[in-house]
C-alpha positions as CSV (number, residue, x, y, z in Angstrom):
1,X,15.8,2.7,38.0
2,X,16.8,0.3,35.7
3,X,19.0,-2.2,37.0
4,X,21.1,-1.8,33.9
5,X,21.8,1.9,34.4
6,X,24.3,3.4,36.1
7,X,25.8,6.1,37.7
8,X,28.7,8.3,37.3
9,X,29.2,11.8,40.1
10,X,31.6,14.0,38.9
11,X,32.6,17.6,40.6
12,X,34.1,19.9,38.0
13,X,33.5,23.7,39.7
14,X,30.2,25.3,38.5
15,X,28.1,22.5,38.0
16,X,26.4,24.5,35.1
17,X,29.5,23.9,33.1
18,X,29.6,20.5,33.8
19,X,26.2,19.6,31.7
20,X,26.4,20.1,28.5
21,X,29.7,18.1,27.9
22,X,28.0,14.8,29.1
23,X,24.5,15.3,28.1
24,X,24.6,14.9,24.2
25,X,26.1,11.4,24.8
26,X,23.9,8.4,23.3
27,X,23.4,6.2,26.3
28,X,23.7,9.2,28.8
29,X,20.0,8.9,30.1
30,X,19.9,12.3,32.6
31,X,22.6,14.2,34.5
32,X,22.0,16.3,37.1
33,X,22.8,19.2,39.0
34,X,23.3,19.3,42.7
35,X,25.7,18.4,45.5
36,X,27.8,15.6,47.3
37,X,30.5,14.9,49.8
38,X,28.7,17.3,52.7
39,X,27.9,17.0,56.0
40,X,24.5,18.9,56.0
41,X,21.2,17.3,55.0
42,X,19.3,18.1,51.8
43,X,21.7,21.5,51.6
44,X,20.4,24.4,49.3
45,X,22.8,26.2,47.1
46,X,22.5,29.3,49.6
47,X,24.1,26.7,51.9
48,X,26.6,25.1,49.7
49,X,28.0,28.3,48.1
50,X,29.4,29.4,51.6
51,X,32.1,26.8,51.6
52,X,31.3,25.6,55.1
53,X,28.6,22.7,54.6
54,X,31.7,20.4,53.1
55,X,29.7,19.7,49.7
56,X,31.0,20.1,46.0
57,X,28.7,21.2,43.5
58,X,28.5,18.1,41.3
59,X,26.8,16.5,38.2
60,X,25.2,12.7,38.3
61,X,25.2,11.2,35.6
62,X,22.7,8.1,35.2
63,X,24.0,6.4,31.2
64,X,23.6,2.6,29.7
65,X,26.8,1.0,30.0
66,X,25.9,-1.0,26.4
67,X,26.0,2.6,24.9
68,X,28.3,4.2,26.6
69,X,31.0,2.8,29.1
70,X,32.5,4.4,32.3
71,X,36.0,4.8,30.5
72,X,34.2,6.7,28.2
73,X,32.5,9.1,30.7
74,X,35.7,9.9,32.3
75,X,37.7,10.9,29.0
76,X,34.9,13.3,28.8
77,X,35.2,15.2,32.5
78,X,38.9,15.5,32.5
79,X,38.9,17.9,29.9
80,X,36.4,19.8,31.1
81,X,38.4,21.2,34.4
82,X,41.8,22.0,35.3
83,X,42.6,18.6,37.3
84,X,45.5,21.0,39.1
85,X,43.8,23.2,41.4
86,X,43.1,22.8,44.6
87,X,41.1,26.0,45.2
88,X,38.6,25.3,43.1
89,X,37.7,25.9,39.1
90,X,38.5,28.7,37.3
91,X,37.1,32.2,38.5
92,X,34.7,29.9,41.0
93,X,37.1,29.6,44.3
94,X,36.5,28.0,47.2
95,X,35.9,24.0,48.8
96,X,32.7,23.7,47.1
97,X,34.5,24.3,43.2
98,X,36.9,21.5,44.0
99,X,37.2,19.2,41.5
100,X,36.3,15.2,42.6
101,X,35.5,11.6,41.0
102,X,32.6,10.3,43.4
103,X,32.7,6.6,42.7
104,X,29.8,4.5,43.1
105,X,31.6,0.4,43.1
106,X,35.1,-0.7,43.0
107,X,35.1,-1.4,39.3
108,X,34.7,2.6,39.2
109,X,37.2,3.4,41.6
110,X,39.8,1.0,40.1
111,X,39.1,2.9,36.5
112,X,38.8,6.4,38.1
113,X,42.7,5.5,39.7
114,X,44.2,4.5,36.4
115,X,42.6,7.1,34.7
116,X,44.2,9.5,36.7
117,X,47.6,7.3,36.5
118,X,47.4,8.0,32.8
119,X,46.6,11.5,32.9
120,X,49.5,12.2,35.0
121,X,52.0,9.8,33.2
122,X,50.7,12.0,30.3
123,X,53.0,14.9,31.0
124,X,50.1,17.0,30.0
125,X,50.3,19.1,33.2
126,X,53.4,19.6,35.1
127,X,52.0,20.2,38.2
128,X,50.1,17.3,40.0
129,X,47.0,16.3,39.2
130,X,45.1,17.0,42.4
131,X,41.5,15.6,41.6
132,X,40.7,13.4,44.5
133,X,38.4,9.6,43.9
134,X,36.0,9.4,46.7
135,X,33.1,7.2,47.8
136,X,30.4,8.7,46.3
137,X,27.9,9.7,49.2
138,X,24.3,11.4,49.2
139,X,23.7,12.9,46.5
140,X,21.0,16.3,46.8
141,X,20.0,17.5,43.8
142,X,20.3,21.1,42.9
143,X,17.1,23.4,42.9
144,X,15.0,23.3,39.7
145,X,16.2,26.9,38.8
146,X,20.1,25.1,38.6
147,X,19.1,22.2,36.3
148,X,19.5,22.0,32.5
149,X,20.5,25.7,32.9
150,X,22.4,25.6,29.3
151,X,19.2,25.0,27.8
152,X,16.8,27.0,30.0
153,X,19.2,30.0,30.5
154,X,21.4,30.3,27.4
155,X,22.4,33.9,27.2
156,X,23.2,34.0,31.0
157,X,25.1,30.5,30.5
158,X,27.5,31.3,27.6
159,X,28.1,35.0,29.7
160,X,29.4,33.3,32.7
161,X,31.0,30.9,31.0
162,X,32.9,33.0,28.6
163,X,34.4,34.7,31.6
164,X,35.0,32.2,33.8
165,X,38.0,31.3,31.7
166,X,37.5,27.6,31.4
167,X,37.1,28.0,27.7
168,X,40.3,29.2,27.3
169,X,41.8,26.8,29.5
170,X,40.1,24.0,27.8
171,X,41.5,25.6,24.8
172,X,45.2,25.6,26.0
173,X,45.0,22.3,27.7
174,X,43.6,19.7,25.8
């Protein structure tokens, strides 16, 4: 890679819903699908979507900070999930739908904290914003089939999407 790139990991629920929003971004080079924070080796998503092998579904996000900066990248995920539930993301329950900043360096961490600061200083929500910062760990990516799905599956995407109820959350929140 590039030494200039770098690397976000965000968990947001469904990582199919977690795409699109960063990948239109000049600067964001590739983001993908897959899983973090686990205790089970190169886990497949019949694994993961148990609950029990301790992984979120996730999106990495390799971008050019001289196009776009980290502050940037987080402005775009909070308003993509509801940063108050614990049990996961809309109609997606369970440990593996938590929502999480995975951060790569210090510098991250330190911008991921205030960043949450903010949002909670915001008034925005009035219950507590529950989104945990963690060290990001090994990252595995998702099965081919689970990548780009916006673009690949389209009709299927904006279906379970629509009923999710993220939308309208998105739409009442922010």
């Amino acid at each position: 890679m590039n030494n200039q790139l770098e690397k976000a990991t965000f968990a947001g629920g469904c990582f199919w819903c977690m795409v699109k929003p960063f990948d239109q971004w000049d600067g964001v080079e590739s983001v993908t699908s897959g899983y973090t924070g686990g205790h089970v080796e190169n886990p497949t998503y019949e694994q993961v979507k148990t609950g029990t092998t301790g992984h979120y579904e996730a999106v990495q996000i390799v971008f050019d900070p001289n196009k776009i900066n980290y502050e940037t990248i987080l402005d775009l995920y909070w308003p993509q999930i509801d940063p108050t539930d614990e049990g996961g993301q809309f109609h997606d329950r369970g440990p593996q739908y938590r929502t999480a900043i995975f951060v790569h360096n210090d510098t991250q961490k330190e911008l991921a904290e205030q960043s949450k600061l903010a949002l909670h200083n915001s008034g925005r929500f009035k219950q507590p914003i529950v989104t945990t910062i963690l060290p990001a760990s090994t990252f595995y990516p998702a099965e081919d089939y689970h990548q780009d799905f916006y673009k690949k599956n389209e009709k299927e995407y904006k279906e379970d999407r629509a009923k999710s109820g993220r939308d309208d959350f998105i739409h009442m929140h922010w």
